[in-house]
Every structure is written in C-alpha cells, then in structure tokens.
C-alpha positions in Angstrom: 81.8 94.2 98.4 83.7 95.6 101.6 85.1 94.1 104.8 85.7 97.1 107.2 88.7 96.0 110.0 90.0 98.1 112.9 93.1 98.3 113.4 94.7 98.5 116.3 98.9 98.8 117.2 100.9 99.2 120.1 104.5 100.1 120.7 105.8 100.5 124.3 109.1 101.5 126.0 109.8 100.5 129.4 112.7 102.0 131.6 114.6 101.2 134.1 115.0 104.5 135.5 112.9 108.5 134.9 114.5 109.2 131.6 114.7 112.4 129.1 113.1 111.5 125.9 114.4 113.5 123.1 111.9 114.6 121.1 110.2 112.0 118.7 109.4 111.8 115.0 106.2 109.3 114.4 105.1 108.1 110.9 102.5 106.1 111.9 99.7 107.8 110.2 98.4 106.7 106.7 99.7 108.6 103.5 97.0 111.1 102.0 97.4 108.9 98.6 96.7 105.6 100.1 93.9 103.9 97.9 92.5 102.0 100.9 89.9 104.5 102.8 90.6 105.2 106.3 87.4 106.1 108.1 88.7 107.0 111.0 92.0 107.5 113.1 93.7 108.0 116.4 96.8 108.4 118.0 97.7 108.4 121.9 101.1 108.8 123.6 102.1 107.8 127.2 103.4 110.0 129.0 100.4 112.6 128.9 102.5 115.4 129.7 103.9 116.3 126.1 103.5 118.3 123.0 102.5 117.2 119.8 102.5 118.8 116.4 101.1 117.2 113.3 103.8 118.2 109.9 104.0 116.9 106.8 107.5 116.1 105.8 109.1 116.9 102.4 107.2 114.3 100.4 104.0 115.4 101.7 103.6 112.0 104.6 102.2 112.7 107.5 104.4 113.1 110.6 103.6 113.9 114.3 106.7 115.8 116.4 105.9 114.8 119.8 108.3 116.8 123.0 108.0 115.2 126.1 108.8 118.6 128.9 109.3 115.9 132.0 111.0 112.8 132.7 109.4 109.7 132.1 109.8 105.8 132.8 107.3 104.7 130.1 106.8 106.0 126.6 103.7 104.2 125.1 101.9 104.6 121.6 99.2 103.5 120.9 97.6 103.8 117.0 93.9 103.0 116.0 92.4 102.9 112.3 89.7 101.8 110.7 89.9 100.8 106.9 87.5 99.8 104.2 88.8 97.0 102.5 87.0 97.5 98.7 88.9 95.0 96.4 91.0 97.1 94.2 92.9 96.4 90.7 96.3 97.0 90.9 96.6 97.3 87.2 93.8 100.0 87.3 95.5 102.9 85.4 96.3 104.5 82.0 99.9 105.3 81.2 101.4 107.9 78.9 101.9 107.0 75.3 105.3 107.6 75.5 105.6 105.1 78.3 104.0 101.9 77.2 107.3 100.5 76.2 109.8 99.6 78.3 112.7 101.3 78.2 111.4 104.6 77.8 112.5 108.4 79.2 110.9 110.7 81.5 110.2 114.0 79.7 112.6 117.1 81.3 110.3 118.5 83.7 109.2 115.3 85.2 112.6 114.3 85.0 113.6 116.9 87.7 110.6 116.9 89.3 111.5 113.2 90.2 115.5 113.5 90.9 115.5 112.4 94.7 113.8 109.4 93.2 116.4 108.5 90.8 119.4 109.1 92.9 121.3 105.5 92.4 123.1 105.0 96.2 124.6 101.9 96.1 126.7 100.9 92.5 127.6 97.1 94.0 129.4 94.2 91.7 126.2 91.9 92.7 123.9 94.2 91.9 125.2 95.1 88.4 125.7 91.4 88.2 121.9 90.9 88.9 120.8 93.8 86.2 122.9 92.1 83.6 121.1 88.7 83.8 117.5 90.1 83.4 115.8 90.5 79.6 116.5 93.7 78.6 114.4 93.3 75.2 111.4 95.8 75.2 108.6 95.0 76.6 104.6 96.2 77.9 105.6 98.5 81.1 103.3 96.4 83.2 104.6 92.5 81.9 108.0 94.8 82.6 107.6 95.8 86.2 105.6 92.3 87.1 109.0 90.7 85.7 111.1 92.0 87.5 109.0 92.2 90.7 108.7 88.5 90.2 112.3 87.7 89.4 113.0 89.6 92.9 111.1 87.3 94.5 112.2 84.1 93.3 116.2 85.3 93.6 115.8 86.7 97.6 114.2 84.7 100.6 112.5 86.2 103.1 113.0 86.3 106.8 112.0 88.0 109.9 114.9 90.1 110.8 114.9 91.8 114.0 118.4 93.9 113.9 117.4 98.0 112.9 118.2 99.5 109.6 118.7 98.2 106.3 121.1 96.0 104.5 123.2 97.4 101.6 122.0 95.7 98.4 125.1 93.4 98.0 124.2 92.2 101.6 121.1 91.1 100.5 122.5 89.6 97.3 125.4 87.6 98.8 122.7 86.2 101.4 120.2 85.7 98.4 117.9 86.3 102.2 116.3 89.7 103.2 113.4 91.0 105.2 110.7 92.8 103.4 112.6 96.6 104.0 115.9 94.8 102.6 113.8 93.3 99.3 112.1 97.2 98.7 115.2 99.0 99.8 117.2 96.5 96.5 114.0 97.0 94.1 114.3 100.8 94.5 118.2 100.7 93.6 117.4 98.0 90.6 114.3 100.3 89.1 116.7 103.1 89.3 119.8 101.9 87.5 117.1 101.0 85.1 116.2 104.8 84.8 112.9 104.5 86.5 112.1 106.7 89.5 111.2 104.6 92.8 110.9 105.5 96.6 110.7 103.1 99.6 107.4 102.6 101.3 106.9 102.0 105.2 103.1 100.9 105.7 101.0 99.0 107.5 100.2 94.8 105.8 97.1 93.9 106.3 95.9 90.1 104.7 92.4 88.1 105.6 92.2 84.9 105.5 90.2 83.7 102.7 86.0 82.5 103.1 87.3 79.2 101.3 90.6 77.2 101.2 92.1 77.6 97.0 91.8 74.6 95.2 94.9 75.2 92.8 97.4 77.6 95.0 98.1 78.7 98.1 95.1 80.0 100.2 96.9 82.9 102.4 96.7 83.1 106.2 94.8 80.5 108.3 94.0 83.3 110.1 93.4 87.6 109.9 96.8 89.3 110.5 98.6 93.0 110.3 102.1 93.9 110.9 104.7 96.8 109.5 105.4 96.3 106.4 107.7 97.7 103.3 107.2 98.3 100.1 108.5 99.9 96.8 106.7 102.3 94.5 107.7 103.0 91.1 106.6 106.2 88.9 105.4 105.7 85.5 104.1 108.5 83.8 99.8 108.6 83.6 99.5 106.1 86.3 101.5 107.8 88.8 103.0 106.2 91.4 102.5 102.1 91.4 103.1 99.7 94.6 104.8 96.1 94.3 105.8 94.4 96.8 109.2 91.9 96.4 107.9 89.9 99.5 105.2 88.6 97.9 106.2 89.4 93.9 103.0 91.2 93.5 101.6 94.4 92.9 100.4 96.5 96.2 96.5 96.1 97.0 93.7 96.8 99.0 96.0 95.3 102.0 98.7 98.0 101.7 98.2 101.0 103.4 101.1 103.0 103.2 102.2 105.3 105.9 105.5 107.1 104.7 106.9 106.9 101.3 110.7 108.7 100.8 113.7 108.5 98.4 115.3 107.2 101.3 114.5 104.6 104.0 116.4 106.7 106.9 113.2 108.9 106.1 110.5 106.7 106.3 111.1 105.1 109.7 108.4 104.8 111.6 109.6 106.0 114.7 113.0 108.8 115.7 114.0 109.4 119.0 116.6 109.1 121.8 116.6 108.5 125.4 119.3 109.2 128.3 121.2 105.8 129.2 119.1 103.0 131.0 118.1 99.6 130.3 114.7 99.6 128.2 112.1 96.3 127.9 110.3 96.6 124.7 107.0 95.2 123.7 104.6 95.3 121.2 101.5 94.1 119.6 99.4 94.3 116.1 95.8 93.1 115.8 92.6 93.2 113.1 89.9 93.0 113.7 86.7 92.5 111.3 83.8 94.7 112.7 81.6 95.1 109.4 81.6 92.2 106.4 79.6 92.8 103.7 77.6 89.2 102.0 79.7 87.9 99.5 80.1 85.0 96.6 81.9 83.1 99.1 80.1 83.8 102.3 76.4 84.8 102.0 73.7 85.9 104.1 73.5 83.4 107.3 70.2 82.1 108.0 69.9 84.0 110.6 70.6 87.1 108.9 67.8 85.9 106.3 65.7 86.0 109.2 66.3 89.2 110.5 65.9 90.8 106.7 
C-alpha cells in the first residue's frame, strides 16, 4: 500500500531596497540514502538572472551553489517533490555480531572511518549529569537506542522556536524545553559520550492524518502536514546508519525524508547566504498534498470506484 504526496515549499526574501546577494548554499534537496522514493524533483530561484551549480558536500548531501551576477529586491525559492509514502519498518536491519550488545566497540577501520561522527563538542555538568542517571547495564542495541530515544523525550519539551541556530546542550537541559534541532543536536552529543557515532539530520517531516481516529492512543494530525524538520542518526555496524527522532521518541519512518545529514549542524543548514544592509520581510509556506492513494484496510474502494472497475 502507497499514498504518493507532492510536496511543495516556499521560502521568500523581500527587500527594502536592490541588494547584492552573496552567493547561496541550498540543502534543500533529499539525501541519495533517503528510504522514502522521490519520484520526482524541482528547484526554482527568483531572481532568474543567476548561476547555479549542483555539488555534493563532504558527506555526500546534495547542495546547490546558486551566484546571483545583478542586484536584486526579491530572492524567492521555490522546492517541489513528490514522494511515495510505502510503510516502512524502522527496525528493518541486521546488525554485526559484535554489535548486538550494548556497549560494544567499533572495529579500527570503521572507527576512523567514523571520527567526525564521534567528535564529543560540548563536555557540560548537565549533560554528564544526564548520562549518569541512565541504565548503563547491557542491553539488545535496539531496546538500547529506543531507551534512550525515549528517555529524551520524556526529559525535554518541545517548542516552536523561531530564533536561528542551536542551543548548547546544557541550554537545553537547564530549560528541560527545546525545538526539534536543539533535541537532535543533545542526542548526537549523548550517543557520542556513549561511544556511538551520530550526525545531525535536517529533512523535510511529513505526517498524514490517520483513515480512522485510534481507539487506545493518540491518533496524529487532524489534518495532512509537512514542515522542516531535525533529526539524529546513529551508526551501528550492519545496519548502517539508523534515524530517531527525540521529538517524537521514535525511530525515523516513511515520514522523514532527510535532506542533509553532517557531524555538525552549522553544515546542515538548509540555507547560507548574506545580503548588503536593508530591511527584509520574510515569508514562507509548506504544503502536501495527496495526489495518488492506494485502497487500504482502513479506507477501501468507494462505490464509485467499484463502479468504475
């Protein structure tokens, strides 16, 4: 079964005055790993006088370096997908014998194959206070990684947080409140004290409303919805690299599509660029839209598409 939605987001820059636009790093195009198919893609810029030249960055995501030759009073970007949404298993993987059991070690060469991953940045009182209070006894890697993942969930709030960047993990543990970047930036730090190898994730959420309302937990949206999302992906040898998401305290699904995935979150921003002084109005917009739904369990042929068989 398969719901196919179109995606469609828009970003746009209004200015006060003709400006020179530096140029602009966009990572606004999915990552060649993301399990959700993307059948098809586009990306359009305002002003049409510019240059653009798709790279891929150090870790392999997508980027688009985009030089603008003439002032401009707009800048405008404009992103189109479509996605087949096939349910997928997050626990869908084998793992190396070697790393069934948590704690375990990466063998050499992965171990330097995976060292910006396991640089530790931030070496806080609350965050060594946080490790301390988890079970450290050994445990499945997968009841491991849904623990702590969970425990995240349940110790930090979420809220909408408008300001740019990222708060510092003891930021985030005084307020006990982060949004979701703040929540994957602290699980990256926590997997790596832990001596796991993590990355932060900047991606695209997308979550349908359910065919019918749960009758034992929360059903999800009322309605369809997408937005920007973040992320954290942990490495665990034979599966490879593995999405959870402290917002929600699961694993990553068929609703994550992941658009830039770096040791760092400077890296993965979505968009980099800089403007001469002026006074700028922002706006933006993020829809989904259903344009193929395949009959289901929970919502079967119509009778009028009973008919038309």
């Amino acid at each position: 079964m398969a719901i196919r939605v179109a995606i469609n987001h828009k970003t746009a820059y209004q200015y006060d005055r003709f400006v020179s636009l530096s140029p602009h790093i966009f990572r606004l195009r999915p990552a060649v790993h993301s399990r959700t198919h993307i059948e098809a893609y586009s990306f359009k810029i305002i002003p049409k006088e510019h240059f653009i030249n798709w790279q891929q960055d150090p870790f392999g995501n997508y980027q688009a370096r985009v030089v603008f030759p003439e002032k401009t009073r707009e800048l405008k970007i404009e992103v189109e997908l479509i996605a087949n949404m096939i349910v997928i298993n997050p626990f869908d993987f084998f793992v190396e014998e070697y790393a069934e059991k948590f704690p375990f070690y990466y063998k050499d060469q992965l171990k330097g194959e995976l060292i910006p991953y396991l640089e530790i940045k931030e070496n806080g009182p609350l965050l060594n206070q946080w490790l301390e209070g988890i079970d450290s006894s050994t445990k499945n890697i997968n009841d491991f990684l849904v623990y702590i993942n969970q425990k995240l969930n349940k110790d930090i709030k979420y809220n909408i947080r408008m300001e740019a960047g990222v708060q510092s993990c003891e930021e985030t543990l005084t307020l006990a409140l982060g949004s979701c970047r703040d929540s994957a930036w602290l699980l990256v730090q926590i997997f790596r004290k832990l001596g796991l190898a993590a990355r932060f994730v900047s991606g695209y959420l997308v979550q349908l409303a359910a065919d019918i309302k749960s009758l034992d937990g929360p059903s999800g949206p009322e309605e369809d919805f997408t937005d920007l999302h973040a992320w954290t992906e942990v490495y665990v040898p034979g599966a490879g690299w593995i999405g959870l998401d402290p917002t929600s305290g699961l694993f990553a699904g068929e609703g994550h599509i992941p658009l830039a995935c770096t040791p760092d979150y400077v890296s993965a921003a979505p968009v980099v660029g800089a403007t001469d002084p002026c006074e700028t109005i922002f706006s933006f917009s993020n829809t989904v839209t259903r344009i193929h739904e395949d009959p289901r369990v929970t919502k079967p042929y119509s009778e009028e598409q009973w008919a038309a068989i």
